[in-house]
N, C-alpha and C positions, 0 to 999 in steps of 0.2 A: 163219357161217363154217365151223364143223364139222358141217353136215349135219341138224340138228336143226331143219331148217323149220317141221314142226306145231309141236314146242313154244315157238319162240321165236313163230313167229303168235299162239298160244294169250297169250299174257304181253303182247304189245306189245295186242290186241286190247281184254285186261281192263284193259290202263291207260288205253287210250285211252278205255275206254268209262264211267271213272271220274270223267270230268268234272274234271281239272286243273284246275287256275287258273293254272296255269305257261302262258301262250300259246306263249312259247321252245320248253320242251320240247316240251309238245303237236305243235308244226310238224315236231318232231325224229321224235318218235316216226312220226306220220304218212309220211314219209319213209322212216324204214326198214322202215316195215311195209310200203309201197309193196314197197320193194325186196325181202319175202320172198314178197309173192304173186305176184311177177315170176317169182321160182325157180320156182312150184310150177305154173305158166302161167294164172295166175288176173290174166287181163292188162285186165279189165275192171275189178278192184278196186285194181289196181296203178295205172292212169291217175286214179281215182275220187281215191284215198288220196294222191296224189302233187300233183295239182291243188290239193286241200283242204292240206295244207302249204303248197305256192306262195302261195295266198291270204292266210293267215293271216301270213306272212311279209312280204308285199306291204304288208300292212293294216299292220304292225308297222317298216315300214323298217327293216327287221332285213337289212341285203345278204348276210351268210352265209350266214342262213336263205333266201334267194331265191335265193343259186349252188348249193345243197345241193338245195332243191325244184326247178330246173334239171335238173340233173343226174339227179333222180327220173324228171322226165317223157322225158328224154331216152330212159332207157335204157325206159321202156314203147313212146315214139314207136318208136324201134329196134325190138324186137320184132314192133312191127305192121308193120314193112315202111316206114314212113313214113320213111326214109334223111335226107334235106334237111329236114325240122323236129328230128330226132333231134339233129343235127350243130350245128343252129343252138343249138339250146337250151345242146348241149355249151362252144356257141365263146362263148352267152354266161356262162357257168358261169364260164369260164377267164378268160374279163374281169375279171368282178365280181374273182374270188379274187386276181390280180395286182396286180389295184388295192388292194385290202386287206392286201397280202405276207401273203396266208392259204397258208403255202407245202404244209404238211400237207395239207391239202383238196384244195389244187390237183393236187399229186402224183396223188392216186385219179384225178379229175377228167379228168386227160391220157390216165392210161391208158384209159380209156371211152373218149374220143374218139379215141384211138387204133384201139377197137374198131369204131366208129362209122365212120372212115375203112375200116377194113376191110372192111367188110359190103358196102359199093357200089366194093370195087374201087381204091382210092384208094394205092396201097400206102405212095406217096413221103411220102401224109398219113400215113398210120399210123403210117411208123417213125420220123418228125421226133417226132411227141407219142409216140408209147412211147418211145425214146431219151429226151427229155427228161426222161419221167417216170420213170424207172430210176432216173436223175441223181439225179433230186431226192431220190427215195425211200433211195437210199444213200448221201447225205448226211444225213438227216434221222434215219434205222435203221430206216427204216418194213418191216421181215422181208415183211407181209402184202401193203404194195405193191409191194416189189420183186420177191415171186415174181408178181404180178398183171403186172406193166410188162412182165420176162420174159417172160410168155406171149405178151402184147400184140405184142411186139417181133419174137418168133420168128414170129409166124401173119406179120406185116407181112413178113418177109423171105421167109416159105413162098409167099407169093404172089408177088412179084417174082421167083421162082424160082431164089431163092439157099438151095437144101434143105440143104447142109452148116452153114451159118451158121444158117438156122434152127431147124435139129435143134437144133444144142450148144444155143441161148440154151432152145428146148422141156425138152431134160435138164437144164439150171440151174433155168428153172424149176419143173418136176419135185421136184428136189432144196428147194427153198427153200419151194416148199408143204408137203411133207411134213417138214420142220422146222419148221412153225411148227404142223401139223396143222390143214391147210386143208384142206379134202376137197374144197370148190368147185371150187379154183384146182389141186388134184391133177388131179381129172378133164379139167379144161382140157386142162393138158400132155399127160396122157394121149391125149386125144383127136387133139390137132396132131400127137405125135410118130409116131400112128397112120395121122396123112393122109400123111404125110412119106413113112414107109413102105410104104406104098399107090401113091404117086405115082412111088417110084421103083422099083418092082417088087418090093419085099423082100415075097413074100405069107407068110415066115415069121414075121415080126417084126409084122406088121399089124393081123393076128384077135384075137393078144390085147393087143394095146397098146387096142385098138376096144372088144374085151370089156371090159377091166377099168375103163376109163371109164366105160363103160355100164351095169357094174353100181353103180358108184359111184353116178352120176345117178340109176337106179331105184330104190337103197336110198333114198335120201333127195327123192324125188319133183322133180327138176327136171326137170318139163314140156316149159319149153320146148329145152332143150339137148338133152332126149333125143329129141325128134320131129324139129327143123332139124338138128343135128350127129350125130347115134348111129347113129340107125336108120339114115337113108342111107348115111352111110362104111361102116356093115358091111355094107351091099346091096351098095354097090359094091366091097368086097371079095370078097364070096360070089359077084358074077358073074365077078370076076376070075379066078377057083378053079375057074371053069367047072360051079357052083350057079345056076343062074339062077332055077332055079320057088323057091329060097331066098330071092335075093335080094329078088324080086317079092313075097313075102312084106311081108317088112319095108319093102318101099318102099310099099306099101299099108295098113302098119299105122301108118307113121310119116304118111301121108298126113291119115289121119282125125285123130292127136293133132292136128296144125297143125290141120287146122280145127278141132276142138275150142275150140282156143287162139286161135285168129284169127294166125297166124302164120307167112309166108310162106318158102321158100329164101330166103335172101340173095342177092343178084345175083352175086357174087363166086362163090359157089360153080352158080349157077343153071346155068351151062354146060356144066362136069362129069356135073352130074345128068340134065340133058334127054339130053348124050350118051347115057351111061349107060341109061336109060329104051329111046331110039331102039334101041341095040345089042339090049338084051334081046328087043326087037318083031322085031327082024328073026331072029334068034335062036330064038325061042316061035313065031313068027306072034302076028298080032292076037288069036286066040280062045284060045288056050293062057296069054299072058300075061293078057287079059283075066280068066279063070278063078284065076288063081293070085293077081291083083289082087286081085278080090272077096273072096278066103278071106281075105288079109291083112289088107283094108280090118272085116274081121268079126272080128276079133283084138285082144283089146288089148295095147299092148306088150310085157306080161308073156308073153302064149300065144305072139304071134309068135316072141321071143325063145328060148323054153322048143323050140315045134319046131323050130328052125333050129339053135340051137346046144344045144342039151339043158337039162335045170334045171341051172340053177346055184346051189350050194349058200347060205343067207345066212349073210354075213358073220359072224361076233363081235363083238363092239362092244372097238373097241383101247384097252387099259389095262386089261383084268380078267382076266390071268395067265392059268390054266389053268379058269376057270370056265365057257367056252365059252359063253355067252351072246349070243344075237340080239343085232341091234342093238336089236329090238323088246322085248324081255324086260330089256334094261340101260334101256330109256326107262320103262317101267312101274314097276321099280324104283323107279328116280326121282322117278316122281311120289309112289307112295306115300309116298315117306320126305319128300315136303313135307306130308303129310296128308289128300292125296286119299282120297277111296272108292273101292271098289268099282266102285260106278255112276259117283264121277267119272268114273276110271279108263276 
C-alpha cells in the first residue's frame, strides 16, 4: 500500500517458499503476492500465483478464500484485457461475500468491480458498485477503502461526463489517501484529477497533476498503470501544448511497456487515444511520426520521460525530517537494520 513492492514481494516470496502447513494462509499469501506482481506488471506470475490460491482454496471449501482468489484472478484477467471474465470472476466474488455477510471484503471487492465496469465503458456499472462500496466502507471505517471507492466513484462519474462531480469525489479521494499514506490510491487520484483537467482544457493544472503521478508510479515500479494510464495522458497533454514529436515519444515508449506486460488500452479510454495517435499523423505526416515513434519505442520509460520533461529529481523517502534520503537509500537502511549483508543487500 505504501509503495514498497520489491520488498513486500521479497517477504511474501520467502514465506511462501517455506513450505507452511497453514493451507489458509498459504492461499492468503499466494493472493496477495498475486496482487503485488500485478503492481510491478509481472502479469504472468500474478495469473500463475492467483490460480494456485483459487485451487487450494477450492480443494479446502474455504468460500472466503475462493471470493478472495476471485477477486485475484479478476484483477490479472483485467489487466490482460480479458474485460468479461475479469467482471465475472468479480460478480462472482461479490456473491460468494454477500452470501457470507463477509461485508469488509466485500467493500474492496465492489470497488474492483467498480473498476472493472469501468475499463469497457460501463459507467452506470461502475458508479452503482463504487457508491455502494464507499457506503459500506464509511460505515465500516475502512480509511484505505474509502479513499479506493472515491477514486473508483470519481473515474465512474469522469466517464459519464459529469467532470465537476468527478473532480471533487478525485480531490476527496486525494485527500483520504494521503491520510492514510497510500501512495497507490494517491497516484490514482492524481492521475483522474489530471485526465479531468485535460479534458476540460485546464493545460495548466494537467502536466503536473500527470507528472506527479507518474513519478509516484516510477518510484515504486507500477508497470502496469505507468504504460496504460501515465505515459499516454502526458502524450496527450504534450500534443495538447502543441509538443507533438514529445508526445510521440512517450506514446512509443509506453507502447513497448504494454507489451512487455501483455497489457492492452482499456476500451474506455481506446478512443481518446486512437484520436489522439490519428491527429498527431496528420500533424507529423506518416514518416516524421513514424521516426519520433521508433526513438520512443527504443526508450525506456525512465529516458522517455527524462527527454520530454527533464530529470526529475528522486523523491526523499516521507517521515525522515531533514535527512534527505532516497527513497532507495531509506529501503537499504532498512534492510540492513533486519540483518542483511552486504551482498544481501
Amino acid at each position: 500500500m505504501r509503495g514498497h513492492l520489491a520488498e513486500g514481494r521479497r517477504w511474501l516470496e520467502e514465506a511462501l517458499e517455506s513450505g507452511s502447513a497453514d493451507p489458509v494462509e498459504r492461499a492468503r499469501a499466494l493472493r496477495i503476492a498475486a496482487m503485488l506482481a500485478f503492481y510491478v506488471g509481472d502479469l504472468d506470475r500474478d495469473e500463475a500465483l492467483a490460480g494456485q490460491g483459487l485451487e487450494i482454496s477450492r480443494e479446502l471449501g474455504d468460500e472466503r478464500g475462493i471470493a478472495g482468489s476471485l477477486a485475484a484472478l479478476g484483477l490479472a484477467a483485467r489487466s490482460r484485457g480479458r474485460h468479461d471474465e475479469s467482471r465475472r470472476a468479480y460478480e462472482e466474488s461479490v456473491a460468494i461475500l454477500r452470501r457470507l455477510g463477509e461485508r469488509s471484503q466485500l467493500g474492496e471487492v465492489l470497488g474492483r468491480l467498480s473498476t472493472t465496469a469501468l475499463q469497457v465503458g460501463d459507467f452506470v456499472a461502475a458508479q452503482a458498485a463504487g457508491q455502494e462500496s464507499l457506503e459500506l466502507c464509511r460505515k465500516l471505517g475502512d480509511a484505505e477503502g474509502v479513499a479506493y471507492s472515491l477514486g473508483a466513484l470519481g473515474f465512474a462519474l469522469l466517464g459519464q461526463g459529469s467532470t465537476a462531480e468527478g473532480e471533487r469525489l478525485l480531490g476527496e479521494a486525494l485527500e483520504a489517501a494521503k491520510a492514510v499514506g497510500n501512495r497507490r490510491h494517491t497516484s490514482r487520484a492524481l492521475q483522474g484529477l489530471g485526465l479531468a483537467a485535460m479534458w476540460r482544457g485546464d493545460h495548466g493544472a494537467a502536466p503536473g497533476l500527470l507528472q506527479e503521478a507518474t513519478a509516484i508510479v516510477s518510484e515504486f515500479g507500477d508497470r502496469w498503470f505507468l504504460g496504460v494510464y501515465c505515459l499516454p495522458a502526458l502524450a496527450a497533454v504534450h500534443h495538447a501544448e502543441g509538443r507533438p514529436e514529445e508526445a510521440v515519444l512517450l506514446f512509443g515508449a509506453a507502447e513497448v511497456l504494454r507489451e512487455a506486460i501483455g497489457a492492452p488500452i482499456p476500451p474506455w479510454l481506446a478512443v481518446d487515444h486512437e484520436g489522439t495517435v490519428v491527429a498527431l499523423r496528420d500533424l507529423l505526416g506518416s514518416e516524421r511520426l513514424g521516426e519520433a515513434w521508433s526513438r520512443g519505442r527504443g526508450m525506456t520509460p525512465e529516458e522517455a520521460l527524462t527527454a520530454v520533461c527533464g530529470a526529475a529529481p528522486e523523491q526523499p523517502e516521507p517521515g525522515h525530517g531533514g535527512a534527505g534520503l532516497t527513497r532507495r537509500e531509506a529501503e537499504i537502511l532498512r534492510l540492513v537494520a533486519t540483518g542483511m549483508t552486504d551482498a544481501d543487500v
